[in-house]
C-alpha positions as CSV (number, residue, x, y, z in Angstrom):
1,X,-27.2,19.2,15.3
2,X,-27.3,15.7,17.0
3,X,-25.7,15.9,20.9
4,X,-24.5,13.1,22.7
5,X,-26.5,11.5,25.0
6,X,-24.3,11.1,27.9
7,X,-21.5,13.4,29.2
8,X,-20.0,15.8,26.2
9,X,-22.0,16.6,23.3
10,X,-21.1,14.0,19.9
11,X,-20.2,15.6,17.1
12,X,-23.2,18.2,15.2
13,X,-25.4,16.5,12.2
14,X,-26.4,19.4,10.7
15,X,-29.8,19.9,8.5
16,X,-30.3,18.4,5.0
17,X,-32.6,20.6,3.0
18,X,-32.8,23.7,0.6
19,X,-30.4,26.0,1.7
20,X,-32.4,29.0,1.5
21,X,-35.4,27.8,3.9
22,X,-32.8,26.2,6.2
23,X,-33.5,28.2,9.6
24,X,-30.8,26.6,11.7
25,X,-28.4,28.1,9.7
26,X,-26.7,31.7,10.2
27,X,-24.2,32.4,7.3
28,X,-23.5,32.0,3.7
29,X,-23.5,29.7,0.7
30,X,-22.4,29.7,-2.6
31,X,-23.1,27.3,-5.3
32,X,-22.1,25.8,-8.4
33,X,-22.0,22.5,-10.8
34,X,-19.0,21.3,-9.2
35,X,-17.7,22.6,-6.0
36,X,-14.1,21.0,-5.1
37,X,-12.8,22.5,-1.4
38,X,-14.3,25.1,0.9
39,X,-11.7,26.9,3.5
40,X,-12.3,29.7,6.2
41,X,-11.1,31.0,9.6
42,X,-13.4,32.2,12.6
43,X,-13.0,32.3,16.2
44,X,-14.5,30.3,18.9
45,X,-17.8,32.4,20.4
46,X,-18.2,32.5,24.3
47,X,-21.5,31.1,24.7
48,X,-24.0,31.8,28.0
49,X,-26.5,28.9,28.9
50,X,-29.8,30.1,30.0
51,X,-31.0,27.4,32.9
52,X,-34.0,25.3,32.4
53,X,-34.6,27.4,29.1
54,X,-33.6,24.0,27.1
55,X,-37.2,22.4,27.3
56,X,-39.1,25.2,26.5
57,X,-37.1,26.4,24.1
58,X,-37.2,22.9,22.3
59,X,-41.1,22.4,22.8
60,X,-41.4,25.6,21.2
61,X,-39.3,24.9,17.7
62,X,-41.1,21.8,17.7
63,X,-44.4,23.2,17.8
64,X,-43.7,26.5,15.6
65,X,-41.2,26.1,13.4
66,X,-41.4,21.9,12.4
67,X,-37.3,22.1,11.8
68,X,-36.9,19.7,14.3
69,X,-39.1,17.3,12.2
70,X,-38.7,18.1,8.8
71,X,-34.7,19.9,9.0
72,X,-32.4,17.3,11.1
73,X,-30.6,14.4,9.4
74,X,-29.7,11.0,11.5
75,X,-33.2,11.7,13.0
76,X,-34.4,8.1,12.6
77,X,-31.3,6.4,13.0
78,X,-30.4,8.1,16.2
79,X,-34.4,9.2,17.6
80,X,-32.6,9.5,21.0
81,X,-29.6,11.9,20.2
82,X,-32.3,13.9,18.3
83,X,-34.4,14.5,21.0
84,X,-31.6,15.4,23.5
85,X,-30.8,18.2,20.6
86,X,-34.0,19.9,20.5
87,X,-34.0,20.3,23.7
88,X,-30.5,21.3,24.6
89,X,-29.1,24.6,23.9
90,X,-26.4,24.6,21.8
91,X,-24.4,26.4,19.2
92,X,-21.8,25.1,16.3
93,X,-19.2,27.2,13.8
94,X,-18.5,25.2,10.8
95,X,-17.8,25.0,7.2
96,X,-18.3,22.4,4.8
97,X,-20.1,20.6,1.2
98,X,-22.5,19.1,0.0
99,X,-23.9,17.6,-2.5
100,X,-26.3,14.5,-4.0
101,X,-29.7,14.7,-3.7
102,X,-33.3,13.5,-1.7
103,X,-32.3,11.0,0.9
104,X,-28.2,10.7,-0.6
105,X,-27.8,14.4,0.1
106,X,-24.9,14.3,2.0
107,X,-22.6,17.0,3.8
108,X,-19.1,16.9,5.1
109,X,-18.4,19.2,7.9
110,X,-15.9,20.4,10.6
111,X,-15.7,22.9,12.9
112,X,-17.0,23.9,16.7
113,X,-19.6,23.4,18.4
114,X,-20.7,24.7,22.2
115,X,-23.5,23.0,24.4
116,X,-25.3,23.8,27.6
117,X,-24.7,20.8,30.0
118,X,-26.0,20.7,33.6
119,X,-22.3,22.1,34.6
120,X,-22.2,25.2,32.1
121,X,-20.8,25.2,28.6
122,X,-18.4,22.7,27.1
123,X,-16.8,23.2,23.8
124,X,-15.1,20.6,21.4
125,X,-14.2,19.8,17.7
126,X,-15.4,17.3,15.0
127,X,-15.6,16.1,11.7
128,X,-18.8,14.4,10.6
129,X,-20.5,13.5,6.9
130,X,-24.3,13.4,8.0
131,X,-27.3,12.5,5.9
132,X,-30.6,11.0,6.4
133,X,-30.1,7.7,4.7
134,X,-26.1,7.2,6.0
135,X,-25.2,8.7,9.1
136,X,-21.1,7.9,9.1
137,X,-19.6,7.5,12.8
138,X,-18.5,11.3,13.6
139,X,-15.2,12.1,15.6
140,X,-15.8,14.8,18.2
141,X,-13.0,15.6,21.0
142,X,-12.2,18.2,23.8
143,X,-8.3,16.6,23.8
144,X,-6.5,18.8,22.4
145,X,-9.1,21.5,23.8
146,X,-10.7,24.2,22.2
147,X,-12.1,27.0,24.3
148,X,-13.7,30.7,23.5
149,X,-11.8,33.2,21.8
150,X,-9.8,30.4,19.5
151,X,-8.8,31.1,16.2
152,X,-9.6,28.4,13.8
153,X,-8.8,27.4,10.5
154,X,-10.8,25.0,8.5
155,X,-11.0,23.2,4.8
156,X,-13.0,20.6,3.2
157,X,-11.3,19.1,-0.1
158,X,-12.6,16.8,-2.7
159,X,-10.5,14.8,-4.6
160,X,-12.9,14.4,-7.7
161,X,-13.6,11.2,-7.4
162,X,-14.9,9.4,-4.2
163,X,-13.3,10.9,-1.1
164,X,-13.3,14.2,1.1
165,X,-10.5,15.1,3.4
166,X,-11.3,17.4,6.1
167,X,-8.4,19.7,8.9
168,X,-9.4,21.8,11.0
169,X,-6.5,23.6,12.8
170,X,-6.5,25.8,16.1
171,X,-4.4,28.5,15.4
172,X,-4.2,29.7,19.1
173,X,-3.1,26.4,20.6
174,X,-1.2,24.9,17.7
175,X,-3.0,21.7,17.2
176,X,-4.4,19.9,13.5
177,X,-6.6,17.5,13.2
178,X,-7.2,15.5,9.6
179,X,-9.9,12.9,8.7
180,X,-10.6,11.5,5.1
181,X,-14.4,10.1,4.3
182,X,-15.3,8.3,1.6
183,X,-19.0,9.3,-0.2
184,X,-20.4,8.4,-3.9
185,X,-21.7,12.4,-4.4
186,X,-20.3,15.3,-6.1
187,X,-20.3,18.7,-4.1
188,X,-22.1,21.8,-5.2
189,X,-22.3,23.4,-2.4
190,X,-20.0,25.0,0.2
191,X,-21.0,26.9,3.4
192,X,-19.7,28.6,5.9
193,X,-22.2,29.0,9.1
194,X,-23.2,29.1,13.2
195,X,-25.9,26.8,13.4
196,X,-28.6,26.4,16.9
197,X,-32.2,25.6,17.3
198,X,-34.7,27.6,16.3
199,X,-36.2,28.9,19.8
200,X,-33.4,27.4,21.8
201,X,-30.3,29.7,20.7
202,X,-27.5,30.5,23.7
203,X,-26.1,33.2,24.4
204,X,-22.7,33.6,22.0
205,X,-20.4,36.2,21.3
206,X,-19.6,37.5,17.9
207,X,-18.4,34.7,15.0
208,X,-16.2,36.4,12.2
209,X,-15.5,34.4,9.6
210,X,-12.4,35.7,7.1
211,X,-10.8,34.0,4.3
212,X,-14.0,32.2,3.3
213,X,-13.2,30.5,0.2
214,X,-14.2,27.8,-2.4
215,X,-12.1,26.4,-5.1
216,X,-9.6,29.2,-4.0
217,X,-12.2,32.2,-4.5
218,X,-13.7,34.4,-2.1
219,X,-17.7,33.4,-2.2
220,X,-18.2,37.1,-3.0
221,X,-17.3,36.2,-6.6
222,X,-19.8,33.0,-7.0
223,X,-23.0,34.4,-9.0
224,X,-24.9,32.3,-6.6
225,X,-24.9,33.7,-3.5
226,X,-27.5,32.4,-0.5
227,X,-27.4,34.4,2.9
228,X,-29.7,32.8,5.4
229,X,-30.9,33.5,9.3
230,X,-31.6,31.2,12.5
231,X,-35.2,32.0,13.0
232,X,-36.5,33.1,15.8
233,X,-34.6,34.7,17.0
234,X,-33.7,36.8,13.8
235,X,-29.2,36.0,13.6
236,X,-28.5,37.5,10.0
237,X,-24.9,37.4,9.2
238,X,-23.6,40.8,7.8
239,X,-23.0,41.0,3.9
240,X,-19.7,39.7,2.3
241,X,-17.0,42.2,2.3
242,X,-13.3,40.9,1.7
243,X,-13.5,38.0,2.2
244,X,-15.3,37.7,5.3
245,X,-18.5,38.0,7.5
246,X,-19.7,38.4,10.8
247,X,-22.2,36.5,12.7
248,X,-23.6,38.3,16.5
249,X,-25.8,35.9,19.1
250,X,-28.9,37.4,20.5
């Protein structure tokens, strides 16, 4: 993810990669030659900030793991914001799609996202379509709030040509929020995940995500299935079972 610089936290830029080797990633994937909307609920985790663990923690994925090189889009447009990620902790809850390829593989997202500022934890919202070569502006907000124990339901819908439009409603405090992009790829992809640092992971409380869909069908019935893991620590989300999964914080 890429964090504000000053005050809240900016909406997340989440990893371009493979899939399978991402290790930022907790959750699931499916895939497929055309992917046209991705939907799920999940709640808002509780997350507890460990203090002064952010620069080790950060120091130490850089060294061990490279992600913060070699997995973070918007990294050389934004060197700044990237820095102040690896080295806060943070956690984000999010679906979305992707699709093109090399430096035009782009993904639109929304969802949550929770990180440790001097004060404790603050929580927001956002939309974003990150890659490496375009970073579009994201939208993030805290007005309307969204705070731990929300339930939220999001979707990400192509319209087969040249556009995505994105809502992400909070069930518990009856607010939607709607944003359309515009992008020149087609989607393949769709996942539903928590995403952190590698090293640098908070605190959080159990993520359950139900009604995970794409192109209306549960992602237990794509034949191309990817589970993946924030490593270290090891966060593996349970197996697909109706529907839904579940995602526990060390």
């Amino acid at each position: 993810m890429l964090l504000g610089v000053a005050g809240a936290p900016q909406a997340v830029a989440v990893p371009r990669h493979n899939v399978s080797s991402a290790q930022v990633y907790s959750g699931w994937a499916v895939q497929a030659p055309v992917i046209r909307s991705t939907s799920a609920t999940f709640n808002v985790p509780a997350v507890g900030c460990t203090p002064g663990a952010g620069i080790g923690g950060g120091l130490a994925n850089m060294v061990n793991t490279g992600s913060a090189l070699l997995n973070t889009p918007g990294m050389l447009a934004s060197p700044v914001s990237y820095l102040v990620t690896q080295f806060t902790q943070h956690v984000g809850v999010w679906i979305g799609l992707i699709g093109g390829a090399g430096l035009d593989q782009t993904l639109m997202q929304t969802g949550v996202d929770a990180s440790c500022d001097p004060g404790g934890p603050s929580y927001g919202a956002f939309f974003e379509m990150p890659s490496l070569r375009n970073q579009a502006p994201p939208t993030y907000w805290d007005d309307p709030p969204t705070k731990p124990g929300d339930t939220m339901r999001a979707s990400a819908v192509w319209n087969g040509k040249d556009s995505t439009s994105m809502t992400l409603t909070n069930v518990t405090r009856n607010w939607t929020k709607t944003a359309t992009y515009h992008m020149n790829f087609t989607p393949e992809l769709a996942l539903a995940v928590a995403e952190s640092i590698p090293y640098n992971v908070p605190r959080f409380g159990e993520v359950r995500f139900t009604e995970v869909a794409a192109d209306g069908k549960p992602y237990e019935r794509f034949s191309r299935q990817r589970q993946f893991s924030i490593t270290p620590p090891t966060i593996t989300p349970t197996p697909l079972t109706r529907h839904s999964f579940a995602i526990v914080g060390p």
